[in-house]
BALOGU-947279 format. One line per 3 residues: their letters; for each residue x, y, z of N, C-alpha, C, CB. Coordinates in steps of 0.2 Angstrom, whole numbers, m for minus. Glycine has a CB too. Example, Ala and Ser with C-alpha at 12.3 -4.5 7.8 and 13.67 -1.06 7.14 Angstrom:
2
as	66:m28:39:62:m22:39:66:m16:39:57:m22:45 | 64:m11:35:68:m5:36:64:0:39:70:m3:29
// end
This chain:
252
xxx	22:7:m16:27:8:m11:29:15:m11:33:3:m12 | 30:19:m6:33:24:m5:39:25:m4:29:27:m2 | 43:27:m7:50:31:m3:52:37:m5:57:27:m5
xxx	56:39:2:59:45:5:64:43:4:59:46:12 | 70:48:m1:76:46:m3:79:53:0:78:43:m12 | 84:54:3:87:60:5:83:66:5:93:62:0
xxx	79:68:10:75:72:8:77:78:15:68:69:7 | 75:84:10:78:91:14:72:95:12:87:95:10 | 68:100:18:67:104:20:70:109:23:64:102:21
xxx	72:116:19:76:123:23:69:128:21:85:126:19 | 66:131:28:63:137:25:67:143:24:58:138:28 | 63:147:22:65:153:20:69:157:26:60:157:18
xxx	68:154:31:71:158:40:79:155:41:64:154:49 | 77:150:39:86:146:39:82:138:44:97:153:46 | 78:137:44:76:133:50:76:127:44:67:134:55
xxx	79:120:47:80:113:43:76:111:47:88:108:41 | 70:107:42:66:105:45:67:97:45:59:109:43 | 68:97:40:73:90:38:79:91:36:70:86:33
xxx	82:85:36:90:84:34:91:77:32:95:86:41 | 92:77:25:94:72:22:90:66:26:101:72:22 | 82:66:27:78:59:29:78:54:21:70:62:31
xxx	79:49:25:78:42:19:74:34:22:86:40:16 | 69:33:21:66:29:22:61:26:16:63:30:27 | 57:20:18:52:18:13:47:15:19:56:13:5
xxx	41:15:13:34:13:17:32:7:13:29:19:17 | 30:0:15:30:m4:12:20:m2:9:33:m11:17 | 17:m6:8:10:m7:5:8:m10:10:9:m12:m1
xxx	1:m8:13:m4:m9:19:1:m9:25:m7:m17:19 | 6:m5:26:9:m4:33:4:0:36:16:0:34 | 4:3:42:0:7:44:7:11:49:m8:3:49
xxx	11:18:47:17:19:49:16:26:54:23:19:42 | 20:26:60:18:31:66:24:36:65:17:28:73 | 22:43:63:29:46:66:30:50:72:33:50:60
xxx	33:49:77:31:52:81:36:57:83:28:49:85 | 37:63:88:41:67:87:40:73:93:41:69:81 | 41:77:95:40:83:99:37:89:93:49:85:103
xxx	33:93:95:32:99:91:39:101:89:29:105:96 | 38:103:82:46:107:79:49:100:76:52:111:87 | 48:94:76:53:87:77:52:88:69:49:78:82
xxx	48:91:63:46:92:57:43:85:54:53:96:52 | 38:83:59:32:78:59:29:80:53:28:77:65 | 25:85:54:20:89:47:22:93:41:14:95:49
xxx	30:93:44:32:95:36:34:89:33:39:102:34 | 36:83:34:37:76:31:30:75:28:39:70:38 | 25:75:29:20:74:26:19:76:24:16:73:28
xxx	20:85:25:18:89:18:20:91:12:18:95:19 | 28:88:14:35:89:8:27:82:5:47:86:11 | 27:75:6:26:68:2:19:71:m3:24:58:9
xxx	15:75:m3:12:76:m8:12:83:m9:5:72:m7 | 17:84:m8:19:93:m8:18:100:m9:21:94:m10 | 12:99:m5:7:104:1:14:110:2:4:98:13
xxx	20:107:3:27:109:4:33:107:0:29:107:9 | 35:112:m4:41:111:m10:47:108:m4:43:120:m17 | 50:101:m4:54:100:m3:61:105:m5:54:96:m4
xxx	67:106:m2:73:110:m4:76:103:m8:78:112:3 | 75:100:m6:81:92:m11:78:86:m10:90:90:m8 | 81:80:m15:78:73:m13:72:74:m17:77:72:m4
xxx	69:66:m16:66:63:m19:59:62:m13:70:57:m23 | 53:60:m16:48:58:m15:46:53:m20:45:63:m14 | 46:46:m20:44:39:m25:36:37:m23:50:32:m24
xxx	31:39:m26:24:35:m26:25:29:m31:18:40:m29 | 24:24:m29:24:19:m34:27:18:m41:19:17:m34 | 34:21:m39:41:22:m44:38:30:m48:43:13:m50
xxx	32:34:m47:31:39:m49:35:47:m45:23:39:m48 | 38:47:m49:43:54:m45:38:58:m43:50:58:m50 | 39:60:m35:31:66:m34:36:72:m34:24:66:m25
xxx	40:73:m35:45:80:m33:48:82:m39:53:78:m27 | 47:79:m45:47:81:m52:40:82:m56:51:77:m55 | 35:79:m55:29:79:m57:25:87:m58:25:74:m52
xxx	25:84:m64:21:94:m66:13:95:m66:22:95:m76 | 11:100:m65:6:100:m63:0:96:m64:6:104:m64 | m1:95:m71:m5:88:m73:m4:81:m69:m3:87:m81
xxx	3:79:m68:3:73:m66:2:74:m59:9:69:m67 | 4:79:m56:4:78:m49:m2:77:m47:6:84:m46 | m7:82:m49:m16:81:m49:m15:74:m50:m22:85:m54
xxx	m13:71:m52:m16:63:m56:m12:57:m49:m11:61:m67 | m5:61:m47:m4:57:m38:m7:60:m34:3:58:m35 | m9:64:m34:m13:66:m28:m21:62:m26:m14:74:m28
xxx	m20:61:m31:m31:57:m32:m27:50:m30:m38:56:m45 | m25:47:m26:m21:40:m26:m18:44:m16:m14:38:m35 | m19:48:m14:m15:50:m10:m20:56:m4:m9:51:m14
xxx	m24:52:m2:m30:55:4:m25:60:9:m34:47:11 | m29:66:13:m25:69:19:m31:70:23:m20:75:17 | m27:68:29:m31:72:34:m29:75:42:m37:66:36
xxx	m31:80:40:m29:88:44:m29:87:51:m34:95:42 | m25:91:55:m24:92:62:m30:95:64:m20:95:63 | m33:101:61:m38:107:63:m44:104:57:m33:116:61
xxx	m45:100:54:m49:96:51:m50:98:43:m55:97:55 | m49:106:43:m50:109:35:m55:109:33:m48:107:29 | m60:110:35:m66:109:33:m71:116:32:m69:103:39
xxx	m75:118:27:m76:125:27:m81:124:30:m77:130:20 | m84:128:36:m88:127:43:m94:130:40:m84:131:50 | m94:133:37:m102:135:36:m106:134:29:m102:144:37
xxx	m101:128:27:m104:122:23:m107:116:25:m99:119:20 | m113:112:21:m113:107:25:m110:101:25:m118:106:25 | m110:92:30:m107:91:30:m104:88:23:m108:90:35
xxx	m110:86:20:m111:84:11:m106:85:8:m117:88:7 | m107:94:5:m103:96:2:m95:96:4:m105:100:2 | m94:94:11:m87:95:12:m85:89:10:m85:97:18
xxx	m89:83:11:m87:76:10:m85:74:2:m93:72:13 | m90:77:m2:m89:77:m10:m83:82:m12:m95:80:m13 | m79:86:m7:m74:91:m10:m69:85:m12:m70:98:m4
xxx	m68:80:m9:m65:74:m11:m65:72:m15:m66:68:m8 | m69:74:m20:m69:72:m27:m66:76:m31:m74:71:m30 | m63:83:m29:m63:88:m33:m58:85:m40:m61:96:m28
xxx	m53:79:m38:m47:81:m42:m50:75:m47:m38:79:m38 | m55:72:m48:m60:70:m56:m66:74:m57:m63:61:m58 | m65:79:m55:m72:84:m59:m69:92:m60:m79:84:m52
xxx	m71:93:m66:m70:98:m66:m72:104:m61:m72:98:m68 | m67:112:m63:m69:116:m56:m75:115:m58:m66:124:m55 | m79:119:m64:m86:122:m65:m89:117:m62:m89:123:m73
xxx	m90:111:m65:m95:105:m62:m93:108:m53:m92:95:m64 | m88:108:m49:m90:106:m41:m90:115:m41:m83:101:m36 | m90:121:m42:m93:124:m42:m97:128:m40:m92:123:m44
xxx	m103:124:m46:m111:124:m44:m113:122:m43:m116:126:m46 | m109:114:m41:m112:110:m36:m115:103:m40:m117:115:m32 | m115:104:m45:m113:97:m52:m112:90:m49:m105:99:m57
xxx	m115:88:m42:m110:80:m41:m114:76:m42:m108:78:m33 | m113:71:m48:m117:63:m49:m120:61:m45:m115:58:m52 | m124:56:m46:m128:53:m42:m123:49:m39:m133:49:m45
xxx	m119:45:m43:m112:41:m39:m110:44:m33:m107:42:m44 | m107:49:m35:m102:51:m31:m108:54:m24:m96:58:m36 | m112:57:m26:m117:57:m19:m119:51:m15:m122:60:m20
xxx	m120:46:m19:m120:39:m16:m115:38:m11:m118:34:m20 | m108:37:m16:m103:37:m12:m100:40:m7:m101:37:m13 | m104:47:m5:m104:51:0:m106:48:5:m107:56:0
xxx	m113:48:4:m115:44:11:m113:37:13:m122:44:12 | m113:33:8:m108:26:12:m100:29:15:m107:17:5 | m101:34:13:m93:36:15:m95:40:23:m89:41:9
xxx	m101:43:25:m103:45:31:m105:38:35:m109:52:30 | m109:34:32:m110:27:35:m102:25:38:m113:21:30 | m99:25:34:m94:20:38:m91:23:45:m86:19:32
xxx	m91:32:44:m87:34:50:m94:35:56:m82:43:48 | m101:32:55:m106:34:59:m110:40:62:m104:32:64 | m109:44:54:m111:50:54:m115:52:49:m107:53:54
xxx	m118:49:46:m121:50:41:m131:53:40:m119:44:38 | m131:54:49:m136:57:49:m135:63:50:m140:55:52 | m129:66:49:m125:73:48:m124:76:44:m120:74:50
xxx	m127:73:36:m126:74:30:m130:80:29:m126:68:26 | m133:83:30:m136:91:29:m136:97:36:m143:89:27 | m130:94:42:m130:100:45:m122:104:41:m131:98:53
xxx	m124:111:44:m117:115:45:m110:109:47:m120:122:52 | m106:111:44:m99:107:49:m98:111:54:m90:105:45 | m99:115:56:m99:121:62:m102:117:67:m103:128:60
xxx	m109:115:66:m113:112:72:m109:105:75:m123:110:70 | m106:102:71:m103:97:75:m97:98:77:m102:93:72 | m97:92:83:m92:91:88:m84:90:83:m95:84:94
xxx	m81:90:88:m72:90:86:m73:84:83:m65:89:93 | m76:78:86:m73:73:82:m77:69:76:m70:68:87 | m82:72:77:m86:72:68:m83:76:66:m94:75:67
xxx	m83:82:68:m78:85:61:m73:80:59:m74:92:62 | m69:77:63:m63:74:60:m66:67:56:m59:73:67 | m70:68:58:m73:59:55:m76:62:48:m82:54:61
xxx	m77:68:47:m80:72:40:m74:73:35:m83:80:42 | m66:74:40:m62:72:37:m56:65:33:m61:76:40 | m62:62:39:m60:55:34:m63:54:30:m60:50:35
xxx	m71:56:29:m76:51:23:m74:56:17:m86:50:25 | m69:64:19:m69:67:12:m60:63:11:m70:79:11 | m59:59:12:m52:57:10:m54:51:7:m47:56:16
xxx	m58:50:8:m60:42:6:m62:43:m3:m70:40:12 | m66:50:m3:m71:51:m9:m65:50:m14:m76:59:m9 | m58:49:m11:m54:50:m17:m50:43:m18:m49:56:m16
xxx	m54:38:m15:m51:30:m16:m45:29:m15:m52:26:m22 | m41:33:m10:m35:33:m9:m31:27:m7:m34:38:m5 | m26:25:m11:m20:20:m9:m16:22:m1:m13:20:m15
xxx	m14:28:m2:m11:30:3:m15:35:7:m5:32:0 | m15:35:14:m17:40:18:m12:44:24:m23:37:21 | m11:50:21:m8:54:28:m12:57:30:m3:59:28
xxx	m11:56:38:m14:59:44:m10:63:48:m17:54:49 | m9:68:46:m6:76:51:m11:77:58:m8:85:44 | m8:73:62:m8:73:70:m16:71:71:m5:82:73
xxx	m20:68:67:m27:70:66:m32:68:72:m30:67:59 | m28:68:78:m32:68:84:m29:71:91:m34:61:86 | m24:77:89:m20:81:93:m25:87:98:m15:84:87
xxx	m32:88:94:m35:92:95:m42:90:99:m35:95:90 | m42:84:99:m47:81:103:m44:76:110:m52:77:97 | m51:76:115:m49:73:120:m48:63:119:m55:76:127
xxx	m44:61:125:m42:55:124:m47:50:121:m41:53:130 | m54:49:123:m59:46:121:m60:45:114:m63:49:124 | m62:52:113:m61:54:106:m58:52:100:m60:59:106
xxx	m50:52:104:m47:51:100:m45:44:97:m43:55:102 | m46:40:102:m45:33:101:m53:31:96:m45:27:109 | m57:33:97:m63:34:93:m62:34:85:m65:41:96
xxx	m57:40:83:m55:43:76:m49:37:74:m53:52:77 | m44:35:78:m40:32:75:m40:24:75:m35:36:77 | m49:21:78:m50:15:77:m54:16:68:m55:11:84
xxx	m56:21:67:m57:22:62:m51:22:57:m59:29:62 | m47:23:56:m42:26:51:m37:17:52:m37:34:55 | m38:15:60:m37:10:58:m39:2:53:m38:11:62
xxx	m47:5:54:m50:1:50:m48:3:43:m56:2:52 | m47:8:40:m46:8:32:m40:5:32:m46:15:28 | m35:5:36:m29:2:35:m31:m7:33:m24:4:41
xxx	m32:m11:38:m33:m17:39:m38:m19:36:m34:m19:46 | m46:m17:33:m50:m19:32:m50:m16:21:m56:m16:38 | m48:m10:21:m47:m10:14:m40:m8:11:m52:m5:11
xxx	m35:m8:15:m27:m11:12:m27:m2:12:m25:m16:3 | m27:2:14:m26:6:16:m18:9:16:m29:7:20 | m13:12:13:m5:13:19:m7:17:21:3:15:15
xxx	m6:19:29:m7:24:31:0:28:36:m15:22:35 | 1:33:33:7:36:36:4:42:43:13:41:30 | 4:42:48:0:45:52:7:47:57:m6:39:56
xxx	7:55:59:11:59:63:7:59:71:11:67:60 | 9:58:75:6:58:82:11:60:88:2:51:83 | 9:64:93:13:67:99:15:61:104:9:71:104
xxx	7:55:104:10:52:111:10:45:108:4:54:119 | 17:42:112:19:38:109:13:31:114:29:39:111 | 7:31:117:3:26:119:m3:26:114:1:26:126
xxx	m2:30:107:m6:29:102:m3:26:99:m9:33:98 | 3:27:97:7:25:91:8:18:92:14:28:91 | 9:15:100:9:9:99:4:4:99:11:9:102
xxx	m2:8:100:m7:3:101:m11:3:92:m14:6:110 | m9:9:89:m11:6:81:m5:5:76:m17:12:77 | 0:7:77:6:7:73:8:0:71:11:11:77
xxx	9:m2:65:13:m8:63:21:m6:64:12:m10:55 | 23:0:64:31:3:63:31:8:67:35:5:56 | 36:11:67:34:19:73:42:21:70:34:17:86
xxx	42:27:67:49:32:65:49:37:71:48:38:57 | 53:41:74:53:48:80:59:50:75:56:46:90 | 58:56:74:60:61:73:63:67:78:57:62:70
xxx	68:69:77:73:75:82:76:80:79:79:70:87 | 74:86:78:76:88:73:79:88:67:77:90:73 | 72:85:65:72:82:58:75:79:55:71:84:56
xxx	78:72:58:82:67:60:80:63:62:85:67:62 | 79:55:58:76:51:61:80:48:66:72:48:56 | 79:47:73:82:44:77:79:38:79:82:49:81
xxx	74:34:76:71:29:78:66:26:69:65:32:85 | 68:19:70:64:16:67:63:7:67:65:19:60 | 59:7:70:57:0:72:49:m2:76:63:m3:77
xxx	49:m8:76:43:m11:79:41:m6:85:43:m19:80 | 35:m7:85:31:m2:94:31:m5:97:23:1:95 | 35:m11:101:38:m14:104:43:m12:108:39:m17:102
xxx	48:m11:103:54:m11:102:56:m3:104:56:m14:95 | 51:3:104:52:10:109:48:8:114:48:16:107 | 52:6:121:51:7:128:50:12:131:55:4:131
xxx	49:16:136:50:22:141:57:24:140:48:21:149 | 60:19:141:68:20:143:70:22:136:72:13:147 | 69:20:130:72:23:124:66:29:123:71:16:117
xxx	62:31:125:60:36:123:63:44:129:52:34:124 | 66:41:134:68:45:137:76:47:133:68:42:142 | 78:41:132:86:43:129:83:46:123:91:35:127
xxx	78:46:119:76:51:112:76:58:114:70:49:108 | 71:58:119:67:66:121:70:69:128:59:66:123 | 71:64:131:73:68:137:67:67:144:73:77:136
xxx	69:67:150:65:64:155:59:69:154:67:64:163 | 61:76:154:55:82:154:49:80:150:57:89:150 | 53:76:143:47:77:136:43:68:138:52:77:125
xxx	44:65:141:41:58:144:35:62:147:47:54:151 | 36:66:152:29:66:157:23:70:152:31:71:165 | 27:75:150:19:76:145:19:73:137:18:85:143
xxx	24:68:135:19:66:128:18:58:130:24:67:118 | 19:56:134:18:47:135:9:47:138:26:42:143 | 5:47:134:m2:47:138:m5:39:135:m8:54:136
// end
């Protein structure tokens, strides 16, 4: 189980990106937060495996403190704890192989991934990991030559390589078109439902959230202003959160 106990983001500019957020995330939820640009959606996710030093508060991985954890242990929460990027992360003029095996980097030594040192295993497990997203006859091009949403599917099978309990998804279909995008997050779907996945997933528009979300949080500077079933956010509660302006462009 994850919990958010009082948690504070201030950067260096004076901007609170959070303010005293507290929630928890049960085992196999699949949880939506959704928000306006600025709402501090991808610094919530970056403070929980802390990409982003939180200002205060706690972060609880399965009663493992991640906001005290020293460098050793942290590596050891983070192999338990997949991400997958908005813009994909993916070094483009790699192939797609190697990006998928960077997933392993946190049980192998640097030297071993290096020069490139990856067992027979873990290359196995590469490509049943390109099989699952329907890409795996991509396993030796550039990630450059592929489309938006292979890359993004490149960024699930390197999330995967780390057998992750938990998965955060920083907006991970913000940058592709509609099609696409339901495409990538019947995917992400599926790890949730099919291998118990928790998946904490950030998204803009609130007709994804509802059609994969078990729970739905909204955020309003950086405050949660919502938490309950995807039901239970109508239009009319989405207006009262954002405003009529912010309805016409994020409700798609």
């Amino acid at each position: 189980m994850l919990q958010i106990k009082n948690l504070t983001k201030i950067y260096d500019d004076g901007t609170r990106a959070l303010d005293d957020i507290s929630f928890s995330v049960q085992e196999g939820e699949f949880l939506v937060v959704i928000g306006l640009s600025g709402s501090g959606k991808s610094t919530l996710l970056r403070c929980i495996n802390r990409l982003i030093e939180p200002t205060s508060g706690q972060v609880l991985w399965n009663g493992q403190d991640v906001t005290a954890a020293a460098p050793g242990e942290l590596r050891r929460i983070r192999r338990q704890i997949g991400m997958i990027f908005q813009h994909f992360n993916l070094v483009k003029r790699m192939p797609v192989m190697t990006n998928v095996l960077s997933g392993r980097l946190g049980y192998v030594s640097a030297a071993r991934s290096i020069l490139g040192r990856w067992s027979k295993e873990d290359r196995a497990r590469a490509i049943a990991n390109l099989e699952l997203v329907g890409i795996a006859n991509k396993a030796d091009n550039r990630a450059d030559e592929l489309s938006g949403g292979q890359q993004q599917r490149v960024g699930i099978a390197r999330a995967l390589m780390q057998d992750p309990k938990l998965l955060l998804a920083d907006e991970p279909v913000a940058s592709l078109d509609p099609a696409t995008s339901h495409s990538v997050m019947k995917y992400i779907e599926q790890l949730n439902r099919e291998m118990g996945v928790t998946v904490l997933c950030s998204l803009h528009f609130l007709s994804l959230a509802r059609t994969y979300a078990t729970r739905i949080i909204a955020l309003k500077d950086g405050i949660i202003v919502f938490d309950g079933g995807p039901l239970e956010i109508d239009d009319a509660r989405f207006r009262e959160i954002y405003g009529e302006e912010a309805v016409e462009v994020e409700i798609r």
